[in-house]
N, C-alpha and C positions, 0 to 999 in steps of 0.2 A: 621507209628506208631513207636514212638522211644519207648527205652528201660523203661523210667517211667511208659510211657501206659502201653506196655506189662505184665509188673512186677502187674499192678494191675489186671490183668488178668489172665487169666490158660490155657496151650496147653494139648488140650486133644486128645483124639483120637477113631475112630470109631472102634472098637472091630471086625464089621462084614468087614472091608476093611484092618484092620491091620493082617500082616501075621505073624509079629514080625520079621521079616529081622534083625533088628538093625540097617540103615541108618540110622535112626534120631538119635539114640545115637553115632555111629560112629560121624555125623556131629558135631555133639554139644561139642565147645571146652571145653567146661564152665562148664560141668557136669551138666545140667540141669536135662536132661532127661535119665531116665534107666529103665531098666523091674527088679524087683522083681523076688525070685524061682521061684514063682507062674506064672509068666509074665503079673503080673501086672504092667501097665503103671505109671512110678511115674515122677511128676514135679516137682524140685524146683525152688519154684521162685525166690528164693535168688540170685542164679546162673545164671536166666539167662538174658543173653544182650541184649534181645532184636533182635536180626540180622536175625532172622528166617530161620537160613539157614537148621534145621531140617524140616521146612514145606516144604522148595524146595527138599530136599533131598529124602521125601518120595516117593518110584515110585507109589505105590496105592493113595497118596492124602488122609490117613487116618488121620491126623493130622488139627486137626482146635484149632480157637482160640476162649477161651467163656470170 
């Protein structure tokens, strides 16, 4: 999947498998992905490349793509 795909897509994430570590945001040069106070999960797609190195990052696999 390159980066056009992805962009028209969204990385989301499972709430009951996310612990909220932060690896996926660590990973992401691009500033895609960040938690909110709340730790809400927020995407921008604007940001991101495409390279999905936040989905490999996560150690739970809470991170999908819809």
């Amino acid at each position: 999947m390159n980066s056009a795909q992805i962009n028209k897509k969204s990385i989301q994430f499972n709430k009951d498998l996310c612990v909220e570590c932060g690896w996926c945001t660590s990973y992401c040069r691009f500033g895609a992905l960040s938690f909110d106070n709340n730790y809400s999960f927020l995407f921008k797609a604007e940001n991101c490349k495409g390279c999905m190195l936040c989905l490999d990052a996560c150690p739970r696999r809470a991170l999908y793509i819809t």
